[in-house]
C-alpha positions as a Markdown table, in Angstrom:
| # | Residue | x | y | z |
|---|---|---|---|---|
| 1 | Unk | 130.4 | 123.3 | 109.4 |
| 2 | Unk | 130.1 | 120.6 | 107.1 |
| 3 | Unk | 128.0 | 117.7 | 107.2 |
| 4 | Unk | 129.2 | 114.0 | 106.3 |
| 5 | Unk | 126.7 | 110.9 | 105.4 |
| 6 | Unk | 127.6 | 108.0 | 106.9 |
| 7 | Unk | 125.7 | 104.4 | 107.1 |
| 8 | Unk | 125.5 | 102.9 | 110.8 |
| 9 | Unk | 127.0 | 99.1 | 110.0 |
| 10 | Unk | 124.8 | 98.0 | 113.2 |
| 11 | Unk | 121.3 | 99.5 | 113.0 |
| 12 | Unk | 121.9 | 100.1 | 108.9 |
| 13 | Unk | 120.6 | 103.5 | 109.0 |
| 14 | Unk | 121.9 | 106.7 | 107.0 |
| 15 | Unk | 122.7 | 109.2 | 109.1 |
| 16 | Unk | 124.2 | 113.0 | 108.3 |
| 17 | Unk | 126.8 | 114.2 | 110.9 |
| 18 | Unk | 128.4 | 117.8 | 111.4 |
| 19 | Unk | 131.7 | 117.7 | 111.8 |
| 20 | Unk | 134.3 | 120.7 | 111.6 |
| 21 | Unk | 137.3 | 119.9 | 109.2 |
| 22 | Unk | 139.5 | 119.6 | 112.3 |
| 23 | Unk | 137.4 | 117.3 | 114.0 |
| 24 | Unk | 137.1 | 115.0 | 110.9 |
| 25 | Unk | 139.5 | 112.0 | 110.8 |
| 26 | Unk | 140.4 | 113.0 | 114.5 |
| 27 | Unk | 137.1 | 113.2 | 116.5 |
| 28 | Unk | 135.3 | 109.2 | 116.6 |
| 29 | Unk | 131.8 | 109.3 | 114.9 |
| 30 | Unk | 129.2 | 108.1 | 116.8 |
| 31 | Unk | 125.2 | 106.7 | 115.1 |
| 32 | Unk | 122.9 | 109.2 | 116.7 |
| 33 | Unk | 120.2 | 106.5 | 116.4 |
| 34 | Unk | 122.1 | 103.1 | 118.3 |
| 35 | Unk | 125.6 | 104.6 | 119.8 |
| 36 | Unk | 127.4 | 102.7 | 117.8 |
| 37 | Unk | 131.0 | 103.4 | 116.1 |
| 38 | Unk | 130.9 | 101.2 | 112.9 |
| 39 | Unk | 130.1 | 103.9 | 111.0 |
| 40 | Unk | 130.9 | 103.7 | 107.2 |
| 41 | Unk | 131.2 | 107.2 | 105.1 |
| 42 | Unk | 129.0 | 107.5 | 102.1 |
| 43 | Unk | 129.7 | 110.2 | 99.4 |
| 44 | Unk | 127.6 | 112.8 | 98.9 |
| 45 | Unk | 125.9 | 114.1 | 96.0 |
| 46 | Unk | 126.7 | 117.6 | 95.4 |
| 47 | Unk | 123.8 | 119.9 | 96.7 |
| 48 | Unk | 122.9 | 123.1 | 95.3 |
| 49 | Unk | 121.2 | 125.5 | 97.7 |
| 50 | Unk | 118.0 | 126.6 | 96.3 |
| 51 | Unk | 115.5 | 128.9 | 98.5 |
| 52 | Unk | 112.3 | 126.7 | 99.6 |
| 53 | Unk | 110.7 | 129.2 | 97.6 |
| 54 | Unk | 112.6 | 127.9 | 94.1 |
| 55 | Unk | 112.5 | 124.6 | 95.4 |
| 56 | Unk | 108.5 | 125.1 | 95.3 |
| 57 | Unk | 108.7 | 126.6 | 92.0 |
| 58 | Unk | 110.5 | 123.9 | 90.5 |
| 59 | Unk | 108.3 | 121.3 | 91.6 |
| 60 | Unk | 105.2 | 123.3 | 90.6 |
| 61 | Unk | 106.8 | 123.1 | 86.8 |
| 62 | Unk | 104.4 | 120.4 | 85.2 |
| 63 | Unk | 107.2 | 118.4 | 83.5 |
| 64 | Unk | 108.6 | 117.9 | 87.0 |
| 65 | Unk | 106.0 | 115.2 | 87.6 |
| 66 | Unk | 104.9 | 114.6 | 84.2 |
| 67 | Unk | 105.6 | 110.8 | 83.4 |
| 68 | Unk | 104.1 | 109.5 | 87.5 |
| 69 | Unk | 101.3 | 107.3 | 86.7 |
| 70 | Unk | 99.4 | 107.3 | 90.1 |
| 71 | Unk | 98.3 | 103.3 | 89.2 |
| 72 | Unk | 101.6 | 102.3 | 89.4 |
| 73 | Unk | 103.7 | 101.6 | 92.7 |
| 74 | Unk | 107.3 | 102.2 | 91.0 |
| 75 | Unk | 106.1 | 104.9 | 89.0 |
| 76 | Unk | 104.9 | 106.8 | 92.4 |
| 77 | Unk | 108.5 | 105.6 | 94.3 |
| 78 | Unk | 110.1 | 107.2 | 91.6 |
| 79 | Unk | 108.1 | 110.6 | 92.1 |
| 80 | Unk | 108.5 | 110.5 | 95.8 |
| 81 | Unk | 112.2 | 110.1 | 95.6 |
| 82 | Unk | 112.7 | 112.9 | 93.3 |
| 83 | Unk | 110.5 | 115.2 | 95.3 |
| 84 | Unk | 112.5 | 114.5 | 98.5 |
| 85 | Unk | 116.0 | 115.0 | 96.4 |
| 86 | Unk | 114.3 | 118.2 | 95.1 |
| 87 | Unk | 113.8 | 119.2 | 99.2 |
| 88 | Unk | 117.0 | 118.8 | 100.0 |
| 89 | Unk | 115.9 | 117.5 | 103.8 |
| 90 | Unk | 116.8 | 114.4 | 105.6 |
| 91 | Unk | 113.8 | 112.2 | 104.9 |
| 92 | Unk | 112.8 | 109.5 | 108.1 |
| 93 | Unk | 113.8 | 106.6 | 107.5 |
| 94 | Unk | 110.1 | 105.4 | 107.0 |
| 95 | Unk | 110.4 | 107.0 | 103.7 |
| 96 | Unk | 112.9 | 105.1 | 102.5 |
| 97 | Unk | 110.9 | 102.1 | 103.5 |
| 98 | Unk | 107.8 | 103.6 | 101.5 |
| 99 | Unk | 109.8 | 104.0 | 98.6 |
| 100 | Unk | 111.8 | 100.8 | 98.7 |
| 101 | Unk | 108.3 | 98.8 | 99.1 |
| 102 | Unk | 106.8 | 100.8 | 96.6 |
| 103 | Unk | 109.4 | 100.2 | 94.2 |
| 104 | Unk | 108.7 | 97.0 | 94.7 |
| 105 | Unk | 105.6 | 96.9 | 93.6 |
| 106 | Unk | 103.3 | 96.6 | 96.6 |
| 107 | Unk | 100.3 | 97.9 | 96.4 |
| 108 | Unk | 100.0 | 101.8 | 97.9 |
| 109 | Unk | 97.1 | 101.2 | 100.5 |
| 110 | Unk | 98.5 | 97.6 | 101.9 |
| 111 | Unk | 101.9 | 99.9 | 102.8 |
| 112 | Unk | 99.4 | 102.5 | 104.7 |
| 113 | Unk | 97.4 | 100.5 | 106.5 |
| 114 | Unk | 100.8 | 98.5 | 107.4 |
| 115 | Unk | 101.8 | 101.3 | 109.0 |
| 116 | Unk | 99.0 | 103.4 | 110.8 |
| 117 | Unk | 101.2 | 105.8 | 112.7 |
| 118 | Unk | 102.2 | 107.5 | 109.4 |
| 119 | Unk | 98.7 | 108.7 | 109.3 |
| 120 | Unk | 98.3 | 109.6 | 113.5 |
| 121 | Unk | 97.6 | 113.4 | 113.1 |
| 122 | Unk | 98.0 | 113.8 | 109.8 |
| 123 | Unk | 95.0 | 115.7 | 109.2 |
| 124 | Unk | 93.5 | 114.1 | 106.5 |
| 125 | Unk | 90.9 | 111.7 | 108.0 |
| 126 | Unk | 87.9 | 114.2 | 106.3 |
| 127 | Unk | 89.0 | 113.8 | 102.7 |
């Protein structure tokens, strides 16, 4: 069943949808995140299905990261957004909040402490 992107015109959020080709045009979309029905369609890029296994390989290529200077916001939005492309997954949307601020230029630890519950249970406290 194919899936369609759409962005939610209330709560502004991206959101994939399956629909059958029958039920597309016919059946009313609806925002899984606020109900709502002003939903807008957004093209897709065409995706290429890779095993996670390839996906893993490609990103292990050193070239694939190769220009990220890790002192540099945008430079490290830029890396982020092409490893979630290269996934292939529906990213939260507090990754595209990361990225945007990073891209912005704020400063990598001000965006983490701003937003403690990205850490919660993350695992990482002993490093």
């Amino acid at each position: 069943m194919p899936l369609y992107d759409f962005r939610c015109q209330n709560c502004k959020n991206r959101v994939s949808i399956r629909q059958s080709y029958a039920e597309y045009g016919v059946r009313p979309v609806v925002c899984p995140v606020c109900g709502s029905q002003a939903l807008t369609r957004l093209i897709n890029r065409v995706r290429i299905a890779k095993s996670e296994d390839r996906r893993l390989d490609d990103m292990s290529d050193p070239s694939f990261f190769g220009d990220v200077d890790e002192n540099d916001p945008k430079s490290l939005a830029r890396a982020m957004k092409k490893m979630g492309q290269e996934m292939g997954e529906d990213l939260p949307p507090e990754f595209g909040e990361i990225t945007d601020r990073l891209e912005s230029g704020e400063d990598p630890e001000s965006i983490e402490q701003s937003m403690p519950e990205l850490s919660e249970g993350g695992g990482d406290e002993d490093y």
